[in-house]
TORVEX-446980 format. One line per field, with one value per residue: y, z, x of N, C-alpha, C in turn; residue number from 0; chain. Coordinates in pm, 1 decimal, always signed. Example, Ala and Ser with C-alpha at 12.3 -4.5 7.8 and 13.67 -1.06 7.14 Angstrom:
<atoms>
nc2 = c(-569.0 / -225.0)
nc3 = c(+780.0 / +708.0)
nc1 = c(+1319.0 / +1285.0)
cac2 = c(-450.0 / -106.0)
cac3 = c(+780.0 / +714.0)
cac1 = c(+1230.0 / +1367.0)
cc2 = c(-330.0 / +3.0)
cc3 = c(+780.0 / +787.0)
cc1 = c(+1320.0 / +1290.0)
num = c(0 / 1)
chaine = c(A / A)
</atoms>
This chain:
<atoms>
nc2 = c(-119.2 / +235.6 / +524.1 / +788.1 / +1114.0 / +1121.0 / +895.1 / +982.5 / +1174.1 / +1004.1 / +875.7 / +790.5 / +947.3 / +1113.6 / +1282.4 / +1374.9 / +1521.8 / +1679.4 / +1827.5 / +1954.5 / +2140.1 / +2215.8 / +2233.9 / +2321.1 / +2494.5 / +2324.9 / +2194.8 / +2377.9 / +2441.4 / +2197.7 / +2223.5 / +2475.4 / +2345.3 / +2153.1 / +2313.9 / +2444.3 / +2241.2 / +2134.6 / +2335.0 / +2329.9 / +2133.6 / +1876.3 / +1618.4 / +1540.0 / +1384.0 / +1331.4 / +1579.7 / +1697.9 / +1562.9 / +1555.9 / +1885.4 / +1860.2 / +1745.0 / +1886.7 / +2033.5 / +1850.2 / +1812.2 / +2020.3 / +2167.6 / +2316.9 / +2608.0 / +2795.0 / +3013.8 / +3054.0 / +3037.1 / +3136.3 / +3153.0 / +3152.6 / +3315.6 / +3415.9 / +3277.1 / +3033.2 / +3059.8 / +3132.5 / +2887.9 / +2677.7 / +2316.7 / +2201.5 / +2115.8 / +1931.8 / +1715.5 / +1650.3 / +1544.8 / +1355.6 / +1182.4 / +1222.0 / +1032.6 / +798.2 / +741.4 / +763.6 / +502.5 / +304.0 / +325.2 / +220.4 / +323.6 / +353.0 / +299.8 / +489.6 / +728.5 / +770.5 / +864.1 / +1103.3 / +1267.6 / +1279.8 / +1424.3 / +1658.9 / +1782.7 / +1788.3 / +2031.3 / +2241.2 / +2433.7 / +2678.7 / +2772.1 / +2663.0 / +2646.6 / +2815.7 / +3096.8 / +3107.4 / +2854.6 / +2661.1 / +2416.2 / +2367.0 / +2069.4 / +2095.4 / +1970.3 / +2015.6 / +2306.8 / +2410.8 / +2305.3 / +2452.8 / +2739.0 / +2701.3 / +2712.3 / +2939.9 / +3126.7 / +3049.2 / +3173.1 / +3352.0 / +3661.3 / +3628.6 / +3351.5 / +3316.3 / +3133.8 / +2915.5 / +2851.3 / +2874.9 / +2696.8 / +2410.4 / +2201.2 / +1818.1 / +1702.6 / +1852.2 / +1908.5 / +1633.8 / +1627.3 / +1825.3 / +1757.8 / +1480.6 / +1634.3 / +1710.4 / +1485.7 / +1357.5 / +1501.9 / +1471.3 / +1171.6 / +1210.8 / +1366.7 / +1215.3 / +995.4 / +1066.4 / +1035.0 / +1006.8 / +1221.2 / +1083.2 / +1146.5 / +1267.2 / +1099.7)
nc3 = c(+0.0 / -82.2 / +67.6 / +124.2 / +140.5 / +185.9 / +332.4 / +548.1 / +665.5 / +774.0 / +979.4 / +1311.2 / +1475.8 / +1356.5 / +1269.9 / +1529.8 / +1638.8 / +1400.2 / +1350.2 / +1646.1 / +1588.8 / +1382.1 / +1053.9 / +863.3 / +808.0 / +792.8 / +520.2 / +375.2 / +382.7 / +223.4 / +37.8 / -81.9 / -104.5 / -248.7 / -524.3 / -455.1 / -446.2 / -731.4 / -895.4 / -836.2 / -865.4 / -654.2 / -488.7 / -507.6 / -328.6 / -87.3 / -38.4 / +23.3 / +210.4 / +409.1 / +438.5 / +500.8 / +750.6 / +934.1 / +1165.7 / +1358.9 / +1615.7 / +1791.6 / +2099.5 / +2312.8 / +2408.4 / +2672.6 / +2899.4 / +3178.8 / +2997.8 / +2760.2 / +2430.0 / +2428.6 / +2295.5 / +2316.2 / +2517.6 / +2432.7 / +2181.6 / +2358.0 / +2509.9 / +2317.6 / +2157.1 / +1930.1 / +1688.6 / +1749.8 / +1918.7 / +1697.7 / +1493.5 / +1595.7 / +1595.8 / +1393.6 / +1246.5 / +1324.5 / +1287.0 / +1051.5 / +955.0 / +1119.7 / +911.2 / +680.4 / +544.5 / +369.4 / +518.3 / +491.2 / +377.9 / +553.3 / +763.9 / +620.3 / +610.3 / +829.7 / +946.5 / +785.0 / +949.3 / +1166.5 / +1133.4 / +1018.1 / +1160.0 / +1362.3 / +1591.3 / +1804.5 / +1840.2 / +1866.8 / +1668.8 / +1363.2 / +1318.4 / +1154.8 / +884.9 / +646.2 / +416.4 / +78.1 / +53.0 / +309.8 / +340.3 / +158.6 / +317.6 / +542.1 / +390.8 / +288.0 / +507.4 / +627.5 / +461.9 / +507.2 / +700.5 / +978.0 / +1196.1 / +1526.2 / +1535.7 / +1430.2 / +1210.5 / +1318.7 / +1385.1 / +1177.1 / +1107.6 / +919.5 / +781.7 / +780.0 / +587.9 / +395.3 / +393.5 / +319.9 / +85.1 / -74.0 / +44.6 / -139.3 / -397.0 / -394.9 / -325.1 / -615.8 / -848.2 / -719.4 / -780.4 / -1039.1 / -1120.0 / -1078.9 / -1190.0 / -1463.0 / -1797.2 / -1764.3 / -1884.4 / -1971.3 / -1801.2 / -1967.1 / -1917.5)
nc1 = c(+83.6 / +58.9 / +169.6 / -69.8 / -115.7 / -398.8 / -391.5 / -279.3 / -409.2 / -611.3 / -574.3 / -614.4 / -442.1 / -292.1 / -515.2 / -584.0 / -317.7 / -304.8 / -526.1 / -529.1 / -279.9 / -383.3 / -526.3 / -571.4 / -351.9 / -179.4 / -246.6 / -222.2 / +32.5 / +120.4 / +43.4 / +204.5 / +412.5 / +391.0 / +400.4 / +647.1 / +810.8 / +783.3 / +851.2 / +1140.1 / +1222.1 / +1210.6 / +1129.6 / +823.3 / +639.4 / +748.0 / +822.4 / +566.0 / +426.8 / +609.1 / +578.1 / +283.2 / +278.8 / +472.0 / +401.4 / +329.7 / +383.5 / +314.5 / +250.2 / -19.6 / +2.3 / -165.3 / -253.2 / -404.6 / -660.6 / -648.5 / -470.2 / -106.1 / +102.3 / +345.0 / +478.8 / +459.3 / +618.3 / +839.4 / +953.0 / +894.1 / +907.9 / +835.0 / +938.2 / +1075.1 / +925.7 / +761.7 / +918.1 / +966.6 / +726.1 / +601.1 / +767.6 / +675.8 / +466.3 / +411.4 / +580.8 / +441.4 / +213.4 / +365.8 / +521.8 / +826.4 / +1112.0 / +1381.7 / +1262.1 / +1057.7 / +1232.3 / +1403.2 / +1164.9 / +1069.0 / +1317.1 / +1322.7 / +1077.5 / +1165.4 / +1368.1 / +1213.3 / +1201.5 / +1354.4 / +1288.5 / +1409.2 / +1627.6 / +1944.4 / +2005.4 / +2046.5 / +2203.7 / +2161.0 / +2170.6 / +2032.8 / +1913.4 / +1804.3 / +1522.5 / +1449.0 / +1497.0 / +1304.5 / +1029.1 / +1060.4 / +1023.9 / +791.0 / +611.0 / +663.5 / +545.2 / +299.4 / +234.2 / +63.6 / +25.1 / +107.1 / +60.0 / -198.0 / -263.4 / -243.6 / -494.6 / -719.3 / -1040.0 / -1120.2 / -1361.3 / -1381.4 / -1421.2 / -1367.0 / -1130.6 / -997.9 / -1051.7 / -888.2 / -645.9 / -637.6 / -639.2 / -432.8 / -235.5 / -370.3 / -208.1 / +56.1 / +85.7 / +30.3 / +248.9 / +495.6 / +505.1 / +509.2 / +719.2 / +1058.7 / +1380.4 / +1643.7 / +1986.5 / +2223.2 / +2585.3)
cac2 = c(+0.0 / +339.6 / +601.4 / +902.1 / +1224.3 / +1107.7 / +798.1 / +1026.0 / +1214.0 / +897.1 / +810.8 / +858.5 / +1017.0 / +1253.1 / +1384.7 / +1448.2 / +1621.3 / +1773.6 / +1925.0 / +2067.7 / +2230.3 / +2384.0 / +2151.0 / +2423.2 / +2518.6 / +2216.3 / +2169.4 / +2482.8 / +2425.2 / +2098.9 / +2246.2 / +2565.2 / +2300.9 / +2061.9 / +2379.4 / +2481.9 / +2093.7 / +2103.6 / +2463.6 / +2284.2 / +1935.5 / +1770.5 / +1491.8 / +1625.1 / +1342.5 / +1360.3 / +1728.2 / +1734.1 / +1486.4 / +1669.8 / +1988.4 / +1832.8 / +1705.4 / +1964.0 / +2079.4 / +1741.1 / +1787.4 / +2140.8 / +2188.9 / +2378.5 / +2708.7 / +2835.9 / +3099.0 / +3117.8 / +2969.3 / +3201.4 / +3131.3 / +3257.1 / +3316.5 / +3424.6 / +3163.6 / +2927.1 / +3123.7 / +3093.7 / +2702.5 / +2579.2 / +2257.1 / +2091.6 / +2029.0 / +1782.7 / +1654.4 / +1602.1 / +1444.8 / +1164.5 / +1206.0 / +1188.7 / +922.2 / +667.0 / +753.8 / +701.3 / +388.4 / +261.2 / +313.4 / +135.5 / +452.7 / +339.4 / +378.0 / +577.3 / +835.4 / +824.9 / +912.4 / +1246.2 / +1296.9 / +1341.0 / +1522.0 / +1760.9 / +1803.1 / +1861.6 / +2148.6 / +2314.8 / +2555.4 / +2772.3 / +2835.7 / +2634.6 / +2644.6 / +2930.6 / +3158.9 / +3078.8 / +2753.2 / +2571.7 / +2425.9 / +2305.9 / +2027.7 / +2119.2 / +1935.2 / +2124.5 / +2437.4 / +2371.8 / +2328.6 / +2580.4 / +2828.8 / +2681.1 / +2682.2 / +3066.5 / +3192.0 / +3054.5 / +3192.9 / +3485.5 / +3712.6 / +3582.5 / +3237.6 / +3286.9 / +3012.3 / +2750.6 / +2856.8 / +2898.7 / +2622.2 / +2336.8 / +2093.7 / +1724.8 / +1663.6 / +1915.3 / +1872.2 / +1528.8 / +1667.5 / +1922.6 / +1643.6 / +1374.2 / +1662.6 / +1704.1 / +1334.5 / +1327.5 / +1571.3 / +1392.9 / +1041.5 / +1230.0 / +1408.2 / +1070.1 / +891.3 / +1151.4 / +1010.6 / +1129.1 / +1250.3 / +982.7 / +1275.7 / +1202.9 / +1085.0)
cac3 = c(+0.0 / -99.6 / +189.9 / +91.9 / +230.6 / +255.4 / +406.3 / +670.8 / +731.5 / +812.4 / +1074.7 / +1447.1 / +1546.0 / +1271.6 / +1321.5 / +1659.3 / +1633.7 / +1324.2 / +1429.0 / +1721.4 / +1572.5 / +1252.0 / +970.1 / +740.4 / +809.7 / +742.5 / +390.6 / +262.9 / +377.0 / +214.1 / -133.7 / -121.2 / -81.0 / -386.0 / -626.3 / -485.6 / -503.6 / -897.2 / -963.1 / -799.7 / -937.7 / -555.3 / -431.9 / -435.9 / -230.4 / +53.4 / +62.2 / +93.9 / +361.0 / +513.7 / +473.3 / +588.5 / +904.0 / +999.8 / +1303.5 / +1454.9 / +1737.4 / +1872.6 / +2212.0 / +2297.1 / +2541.0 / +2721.1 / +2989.8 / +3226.2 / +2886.3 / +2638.6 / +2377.3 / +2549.5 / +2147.9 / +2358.2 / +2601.0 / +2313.0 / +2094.4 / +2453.4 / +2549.1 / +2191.8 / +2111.1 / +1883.3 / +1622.7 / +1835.4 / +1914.6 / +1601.0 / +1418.2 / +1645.3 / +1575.4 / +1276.4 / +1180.9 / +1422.9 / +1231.2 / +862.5 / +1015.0 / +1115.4 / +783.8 / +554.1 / +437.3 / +332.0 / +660.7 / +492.1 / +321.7 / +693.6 / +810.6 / +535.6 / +602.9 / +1004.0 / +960.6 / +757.5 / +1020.1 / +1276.8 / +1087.9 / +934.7 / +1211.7 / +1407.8 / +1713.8 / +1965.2 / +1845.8 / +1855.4 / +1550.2 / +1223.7 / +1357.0 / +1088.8 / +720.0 / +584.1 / +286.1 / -7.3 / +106.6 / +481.2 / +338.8 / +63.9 / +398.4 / +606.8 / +295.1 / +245.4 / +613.3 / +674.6 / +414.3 / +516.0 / +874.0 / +1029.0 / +1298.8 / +1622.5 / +1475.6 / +1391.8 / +1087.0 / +1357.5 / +1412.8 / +1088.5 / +1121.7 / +794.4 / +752.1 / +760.8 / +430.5 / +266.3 / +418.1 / +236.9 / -65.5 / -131.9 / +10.2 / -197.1 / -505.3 / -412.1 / -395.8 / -748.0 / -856.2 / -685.7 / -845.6 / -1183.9 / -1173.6 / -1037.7 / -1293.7 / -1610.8 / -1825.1 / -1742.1 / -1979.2 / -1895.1 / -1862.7 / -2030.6 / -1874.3)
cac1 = c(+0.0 / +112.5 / +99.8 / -83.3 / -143.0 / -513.0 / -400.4 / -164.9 / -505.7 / -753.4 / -557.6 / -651.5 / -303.9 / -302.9 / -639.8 / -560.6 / -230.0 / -301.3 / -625.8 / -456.5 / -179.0 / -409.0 / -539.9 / -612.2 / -250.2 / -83.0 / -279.1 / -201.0 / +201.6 / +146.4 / -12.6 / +264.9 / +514.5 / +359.0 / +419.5 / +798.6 / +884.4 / +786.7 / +934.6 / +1284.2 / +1277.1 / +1272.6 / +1058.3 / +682.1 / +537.9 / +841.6 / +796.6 / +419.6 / +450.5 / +680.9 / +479.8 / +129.2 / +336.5 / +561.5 / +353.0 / +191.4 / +453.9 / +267.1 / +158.2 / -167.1 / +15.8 / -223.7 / -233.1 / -614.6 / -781.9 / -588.7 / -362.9 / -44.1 / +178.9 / +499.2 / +514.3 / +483.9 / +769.5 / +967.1 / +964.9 / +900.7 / +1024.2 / +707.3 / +951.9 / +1160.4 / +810.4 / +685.0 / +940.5 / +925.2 / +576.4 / +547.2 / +844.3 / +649.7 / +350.5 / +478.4 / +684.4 / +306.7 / +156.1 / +437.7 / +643.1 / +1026.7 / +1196.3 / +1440.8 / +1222.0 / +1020.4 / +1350.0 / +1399.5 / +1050.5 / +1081.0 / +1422.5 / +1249.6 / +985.8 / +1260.0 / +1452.3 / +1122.1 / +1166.6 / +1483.1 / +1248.6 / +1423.0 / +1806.5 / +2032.2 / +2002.2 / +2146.2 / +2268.2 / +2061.9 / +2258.9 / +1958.7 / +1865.2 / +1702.8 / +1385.0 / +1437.7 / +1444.6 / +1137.8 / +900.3 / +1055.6 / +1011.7 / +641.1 / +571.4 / +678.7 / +484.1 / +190.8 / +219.0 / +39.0 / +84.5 / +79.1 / -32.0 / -351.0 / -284.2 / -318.5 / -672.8 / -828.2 / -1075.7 / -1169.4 / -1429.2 / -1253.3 / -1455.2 / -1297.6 / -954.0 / -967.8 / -1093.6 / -787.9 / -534.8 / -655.9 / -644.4 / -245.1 / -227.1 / -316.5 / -88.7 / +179.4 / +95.0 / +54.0 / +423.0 / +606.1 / +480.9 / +594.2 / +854.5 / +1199.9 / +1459.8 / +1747.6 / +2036.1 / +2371.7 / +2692.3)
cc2 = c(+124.3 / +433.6 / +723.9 / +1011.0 / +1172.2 / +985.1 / +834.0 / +1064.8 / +1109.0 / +866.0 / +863.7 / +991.7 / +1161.4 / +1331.6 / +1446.9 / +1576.2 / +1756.2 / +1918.8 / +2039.8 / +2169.3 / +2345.7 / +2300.0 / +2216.9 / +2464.6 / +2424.2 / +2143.0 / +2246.8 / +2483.4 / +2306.9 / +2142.3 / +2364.3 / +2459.4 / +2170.7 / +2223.2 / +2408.0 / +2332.1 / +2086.3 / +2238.8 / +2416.4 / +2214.3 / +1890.8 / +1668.8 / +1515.1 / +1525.1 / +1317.3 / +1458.8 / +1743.2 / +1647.6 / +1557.3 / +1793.3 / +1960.4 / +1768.3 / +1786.3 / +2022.5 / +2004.9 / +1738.2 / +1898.7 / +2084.1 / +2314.9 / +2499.8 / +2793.9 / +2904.0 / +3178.3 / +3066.6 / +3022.6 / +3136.2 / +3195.1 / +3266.0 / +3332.8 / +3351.9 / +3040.3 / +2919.4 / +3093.9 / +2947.1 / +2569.9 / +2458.4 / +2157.2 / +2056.0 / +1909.0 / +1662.0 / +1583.9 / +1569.7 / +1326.1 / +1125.4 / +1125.9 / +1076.9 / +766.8 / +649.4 / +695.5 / +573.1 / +241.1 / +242.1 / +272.7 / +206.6 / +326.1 / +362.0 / +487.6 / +706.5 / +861.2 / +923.1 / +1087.9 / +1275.3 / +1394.3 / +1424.4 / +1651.6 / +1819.0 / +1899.2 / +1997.6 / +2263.5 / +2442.8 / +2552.2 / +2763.4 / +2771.2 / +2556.5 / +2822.7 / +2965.1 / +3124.9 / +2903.8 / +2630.8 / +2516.6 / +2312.7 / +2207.6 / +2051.0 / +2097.5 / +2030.5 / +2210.4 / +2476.7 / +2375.3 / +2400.9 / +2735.6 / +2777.6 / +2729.7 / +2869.5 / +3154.7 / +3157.5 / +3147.9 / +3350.7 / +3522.7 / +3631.0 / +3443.8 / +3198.3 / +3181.3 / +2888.7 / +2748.7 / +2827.2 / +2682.4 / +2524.3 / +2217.6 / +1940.0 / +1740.4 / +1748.7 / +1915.5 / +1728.9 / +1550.8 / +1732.6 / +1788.6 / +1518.0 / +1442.6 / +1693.4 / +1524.8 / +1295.3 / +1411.2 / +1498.0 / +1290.5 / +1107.4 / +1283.0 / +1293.6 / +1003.8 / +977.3 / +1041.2 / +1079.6 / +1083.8 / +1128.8 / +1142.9 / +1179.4 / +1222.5 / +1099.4)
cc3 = c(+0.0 / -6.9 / +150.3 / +188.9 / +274.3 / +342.8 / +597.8 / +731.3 / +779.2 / +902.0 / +1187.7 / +1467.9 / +1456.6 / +1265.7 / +1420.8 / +1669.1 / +1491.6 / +1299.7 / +1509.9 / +1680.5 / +1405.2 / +1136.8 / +875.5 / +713.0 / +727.5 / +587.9 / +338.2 / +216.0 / +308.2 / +25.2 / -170.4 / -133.6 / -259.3 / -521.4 / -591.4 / -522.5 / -671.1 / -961.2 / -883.1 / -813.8 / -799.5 / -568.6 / -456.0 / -343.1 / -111.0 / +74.3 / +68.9 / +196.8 / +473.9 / +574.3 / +591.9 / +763.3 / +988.9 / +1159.7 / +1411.2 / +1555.5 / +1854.8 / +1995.7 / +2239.9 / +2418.2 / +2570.8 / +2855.8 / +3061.3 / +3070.7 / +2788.4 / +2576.5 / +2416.0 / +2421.7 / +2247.0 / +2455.7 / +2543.9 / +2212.7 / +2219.5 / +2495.9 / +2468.6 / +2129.3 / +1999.3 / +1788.1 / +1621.4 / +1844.2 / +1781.7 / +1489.3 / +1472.8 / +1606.4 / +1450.5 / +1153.5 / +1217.6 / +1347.2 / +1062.2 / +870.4 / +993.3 / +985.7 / +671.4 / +526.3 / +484.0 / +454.8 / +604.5 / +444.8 / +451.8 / +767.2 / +739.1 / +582.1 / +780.0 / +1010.9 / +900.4 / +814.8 / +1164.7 / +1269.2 / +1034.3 / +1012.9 / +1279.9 / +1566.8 / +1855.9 / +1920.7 / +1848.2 / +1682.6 / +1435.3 / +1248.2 / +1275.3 / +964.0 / +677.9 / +459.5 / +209.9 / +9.8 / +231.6 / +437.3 / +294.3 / +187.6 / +490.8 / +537.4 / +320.5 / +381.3 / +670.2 / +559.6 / +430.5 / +700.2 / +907.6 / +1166.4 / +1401.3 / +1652.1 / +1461.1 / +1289.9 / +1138.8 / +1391.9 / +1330.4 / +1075.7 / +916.8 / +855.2 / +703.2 / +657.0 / +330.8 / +278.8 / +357.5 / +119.9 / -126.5 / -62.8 / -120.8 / -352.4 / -509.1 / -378.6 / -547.7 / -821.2 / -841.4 / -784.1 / -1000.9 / -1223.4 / -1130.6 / -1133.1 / -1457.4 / -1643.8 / -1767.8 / -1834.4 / -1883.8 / -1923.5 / -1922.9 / -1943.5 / -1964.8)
cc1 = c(+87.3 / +68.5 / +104.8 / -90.4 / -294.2 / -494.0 / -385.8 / -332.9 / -616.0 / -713.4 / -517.7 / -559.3 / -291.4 / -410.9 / -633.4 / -468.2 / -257.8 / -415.8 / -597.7 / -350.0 / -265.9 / -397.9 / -547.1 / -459.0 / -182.6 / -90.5 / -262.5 / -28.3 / +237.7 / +118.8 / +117.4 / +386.5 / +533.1 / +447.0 / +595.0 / +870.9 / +899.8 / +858.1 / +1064.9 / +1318.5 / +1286.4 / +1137.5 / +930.4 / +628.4 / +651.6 / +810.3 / +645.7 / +352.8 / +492.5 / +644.1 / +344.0 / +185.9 / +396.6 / +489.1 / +280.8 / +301.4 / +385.2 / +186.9 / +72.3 / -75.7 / -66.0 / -221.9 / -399.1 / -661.1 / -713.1 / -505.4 / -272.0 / +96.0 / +329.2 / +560.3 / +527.6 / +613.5 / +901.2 / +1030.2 / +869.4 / +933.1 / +937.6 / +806.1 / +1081.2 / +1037.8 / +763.6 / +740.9 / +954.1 / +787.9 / +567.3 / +667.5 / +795.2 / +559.4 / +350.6 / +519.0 / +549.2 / +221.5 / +240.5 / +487.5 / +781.9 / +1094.1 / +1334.9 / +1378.2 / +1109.7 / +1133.8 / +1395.8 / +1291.4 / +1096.5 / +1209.1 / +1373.5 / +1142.1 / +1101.0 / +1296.8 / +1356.5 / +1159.0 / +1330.3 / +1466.7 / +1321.5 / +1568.9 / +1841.8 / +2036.9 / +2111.9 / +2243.6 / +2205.5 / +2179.4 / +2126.8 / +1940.7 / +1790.5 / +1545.7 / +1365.3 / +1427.1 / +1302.1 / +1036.8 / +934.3 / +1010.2 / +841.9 / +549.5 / +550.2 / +556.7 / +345.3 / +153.0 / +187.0 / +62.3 / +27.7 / +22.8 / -94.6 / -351.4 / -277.7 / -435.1 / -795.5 / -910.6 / -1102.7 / -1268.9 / -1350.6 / -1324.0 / -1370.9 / -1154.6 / -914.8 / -952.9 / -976.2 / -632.2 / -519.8 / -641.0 / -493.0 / -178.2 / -215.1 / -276.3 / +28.0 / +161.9 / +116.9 / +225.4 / +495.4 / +569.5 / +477.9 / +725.5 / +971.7 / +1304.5 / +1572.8 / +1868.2 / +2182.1 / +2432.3 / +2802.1)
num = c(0 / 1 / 2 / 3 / 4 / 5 / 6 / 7 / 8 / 9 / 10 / 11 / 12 / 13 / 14 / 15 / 16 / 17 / 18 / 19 / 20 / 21 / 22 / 23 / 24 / 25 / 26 / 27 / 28 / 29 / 30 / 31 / 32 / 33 / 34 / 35 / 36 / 37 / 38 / 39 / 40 / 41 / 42 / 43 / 44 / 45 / 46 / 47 / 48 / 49 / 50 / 51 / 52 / 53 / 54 / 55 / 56 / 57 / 58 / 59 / 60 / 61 / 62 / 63 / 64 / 65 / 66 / 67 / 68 / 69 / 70 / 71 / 72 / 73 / 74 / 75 / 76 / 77 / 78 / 79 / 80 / 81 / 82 / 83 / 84 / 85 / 86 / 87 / 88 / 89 / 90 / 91 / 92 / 93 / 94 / 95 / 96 / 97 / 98 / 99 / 100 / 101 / 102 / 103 / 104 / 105 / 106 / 107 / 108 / 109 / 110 / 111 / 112 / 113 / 114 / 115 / 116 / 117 / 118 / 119 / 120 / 121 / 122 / 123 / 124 / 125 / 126 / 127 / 128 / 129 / 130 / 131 / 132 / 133 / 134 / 135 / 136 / 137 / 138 / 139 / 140 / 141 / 142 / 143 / 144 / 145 / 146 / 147 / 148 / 149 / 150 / 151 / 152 / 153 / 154 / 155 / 156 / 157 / 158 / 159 / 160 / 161 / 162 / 163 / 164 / 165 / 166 / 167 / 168 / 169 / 170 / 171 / 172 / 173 / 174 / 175 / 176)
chaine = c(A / A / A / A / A / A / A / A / A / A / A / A / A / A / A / A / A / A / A / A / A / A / A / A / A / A / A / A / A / A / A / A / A / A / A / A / A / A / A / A / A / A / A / A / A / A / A / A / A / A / A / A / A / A / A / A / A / A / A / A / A / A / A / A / A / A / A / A / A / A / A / A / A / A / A / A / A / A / A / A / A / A / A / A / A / A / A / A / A / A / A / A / A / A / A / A / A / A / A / A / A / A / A / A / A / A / A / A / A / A / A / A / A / A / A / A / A / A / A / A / A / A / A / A / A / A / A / A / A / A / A / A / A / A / A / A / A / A / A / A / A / A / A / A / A / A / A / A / A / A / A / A / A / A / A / A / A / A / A / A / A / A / A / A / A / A / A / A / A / A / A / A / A / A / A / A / A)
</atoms>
C-alpha cells in the first residue's frame, strides 16, 4: 500500500495532532510546498509529507484559557516533538523507513524556534518546507486557528495526492553521462 497524504489524514493520530496544531494550516504548507517541489525538481510526495506534518509535534500554550503566542515562541520545542511524531507515524503506515527518516528530519529542521540563531545548514527538502511553512504563517499564529471541515480537508489532500501520483509517474529525460 502506498501512503498518501489522505491515508496520513484517516488516521486517528493525525487527526488528533493535526487538528490541534491547525489543519487548514498544514494543507495549505502541504499544497505551497507541492508547487515549490515542482518549480525545484525535488521529491513532491516527501515534501508534501513533510509539509502536511511539519507541526503534529505542537503543544496547545495556554495561559487562564488564552492562547499565550509568547510563552509558546519561549519554550518551543514541537519540532523535536513532532518528528518523532510523525516518523512513528509514517513507520506505522508502511512509508520506506528511509524516506520516513527524510521525512521526520524535515519536520525537525522546518523551524529555528528552539536552536540558537542561524545555527541551521539546511537540505534542499528542509528548506522547501521551512520556505512553504513561513509563508503561510500569520501574525501571532492565527494560521493555527483557521478552522476546515474534515470533508474538505480530504478533498484538497486527496487533489495534491493526485498531482503527486501524476508528476512521479511523467517520463523522465534519462540525462547524459
Amino acid at each position: 500500500m502506498s501512503v498518501t497524504l489522505v491515508t496520513i489524514i484517516e488516521h486517528p493520530i493525525a487527526q488528533k495532532y493535526l487538528d490541534r496544531s491547525g489543519l487548514n494550516h498544514a494543507i495549505s504548507v502541504a499544497e505551497r510546498a507541492l508547487t515549490l517541489a515542482t518549480q525545484r525538481g525535488l521529491d513532491a510526495d516527501t515534501a508534501t509529507k513533510a509539509a502536511l506534518l511539519h507541526d503534529i509535534g505542537h503543544y496547545e500554550w495556554y495561559t487562564d484559557g488564552t492562547w499565550n503566542y509568547d510563552l509558546y515562541r519561549q519554550n518551543d520545542i514541537h519540532a523535536i516533538k513532532g518528528a518523532e511524531r510523525a516518523h512513528k507515524l509514517l513507520i506505522r503506515l508502511g512509508e520506506e523507513p528511509e524516506r520516513a527518516k527524510e521525512i521526520a528530519l524535515a519536520v525537525l529542521l522546518h523551524t529555528d524556534s528552539y536552536l540558537p540563531p542561524g545555527s541551521i545548514n539546511r537540505t534542499p527538502l528542509q528548506q522547501l518546507v521551512h520556505e512553504a511553512d513561513t509563508l503561510e504563517e500569520q501574525p501571532g499564529g492565527l494560521h493555527h486557528y483557521e478552522k476546515i471541515p474534515f470533508e474538505e480537508a480530504v478533498q484538497r489532500l486527496h487533489a495534491i495526492d493526485s498531482v503527486v501520483h501524476r508528476f512521479n509517474n511523467l517520463p523522465r529525460i534519462a540525462s547524459e553521462n
